[in-house]
N, C-alpha and C positions, 0 to 999 in steps of 0.2 A: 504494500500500500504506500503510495507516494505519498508525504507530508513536507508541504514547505510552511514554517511556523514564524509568522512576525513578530520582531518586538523591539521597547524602543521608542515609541510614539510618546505622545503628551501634548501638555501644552507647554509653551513658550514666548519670550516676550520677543518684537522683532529684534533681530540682529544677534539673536542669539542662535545657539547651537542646539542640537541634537544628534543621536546615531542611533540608525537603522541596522538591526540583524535582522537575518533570515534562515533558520538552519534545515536543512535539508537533510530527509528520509526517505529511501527506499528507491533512489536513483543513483545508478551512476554520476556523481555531482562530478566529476572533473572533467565528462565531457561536455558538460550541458553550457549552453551559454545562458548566462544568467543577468537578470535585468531587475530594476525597479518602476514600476508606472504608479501614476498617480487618478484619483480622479476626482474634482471639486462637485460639491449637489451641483447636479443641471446642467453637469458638463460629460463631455466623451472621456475616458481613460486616455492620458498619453502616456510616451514613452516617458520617462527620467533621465535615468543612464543604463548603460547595456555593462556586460564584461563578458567576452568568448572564453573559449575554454584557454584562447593562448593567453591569453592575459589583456587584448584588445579593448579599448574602454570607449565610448562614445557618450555622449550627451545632448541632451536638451538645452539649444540656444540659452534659453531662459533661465536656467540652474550651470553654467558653464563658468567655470573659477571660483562657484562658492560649494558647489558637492562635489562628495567623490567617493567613486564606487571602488569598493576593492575585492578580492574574495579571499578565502584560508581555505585549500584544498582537503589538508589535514582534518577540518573541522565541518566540515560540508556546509559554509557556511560563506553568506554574501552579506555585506555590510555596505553603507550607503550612509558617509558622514556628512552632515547636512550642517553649513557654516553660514553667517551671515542672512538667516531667515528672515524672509517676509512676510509679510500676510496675504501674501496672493501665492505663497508656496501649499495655504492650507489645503489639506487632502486626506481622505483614506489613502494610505501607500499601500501597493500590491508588490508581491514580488511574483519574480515569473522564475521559470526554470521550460527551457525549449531546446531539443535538440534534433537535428535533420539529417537525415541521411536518406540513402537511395530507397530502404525500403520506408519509407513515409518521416511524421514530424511527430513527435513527442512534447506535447505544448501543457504547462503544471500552472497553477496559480496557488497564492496564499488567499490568507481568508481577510488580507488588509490592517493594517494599524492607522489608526489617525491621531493624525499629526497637524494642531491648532498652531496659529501664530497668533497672536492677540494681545495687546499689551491692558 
């Protein structure tokens, strides 16, 4: 049974900090590329940040030089240091876990943390 489990969230005043974990069960975690999305009430989910299994990291324009996604292979476990927060960062966070290969896509989700900014 796959389990990806959030934690982490809270509230926070702007400009302040938080970190996201995610630890992962019952995947191969170090081939999977693994990500963070967000999604605000009345909004679509977007991406965050991504990290491949090589270590590859990408980002959302809007979170770009104040997060940062990293993983510990060791640990089955994806973290998502969140610096400089706004209040238009507020969101349930998801974590994802997806991997592709020839015979099809393997796509996981967590069950979300939220994470307030609000002074």
């Amino acid at each position: 049974q796959v389990q990806l489990v959030e934690s982490g969230g809270g509230l926070v005043q702007p400009g302040g900090s938080l970190r996201l974990s995610c630890a992962a069960s019952g995947i191969i975690f170090k081939i999977y590329t693994m990500g963070w999305y967000r999604q605000a009430p009345g909004k679509q989910r977007d991406m965050v940040a991504t990290i491949t299994s090589g270590g590859s990291t990408n980002y959302a324009d809007s979170v770009k030089g104040r997060f940062t996604i990293s993983r510990d292979n060791a640990q089955n476990t994806v973290y998502l240091q969140m610096n400089s927060l706004k209040p238009e960062d507020t969101a349930v966070y998801y974590c994802n876990a997806v991997n592709r290969n020839s015979w099809g896509t393997r796509n996981y989700w967590g069950q979300g943390t939220q994470v307030t900014v609000s002074s």
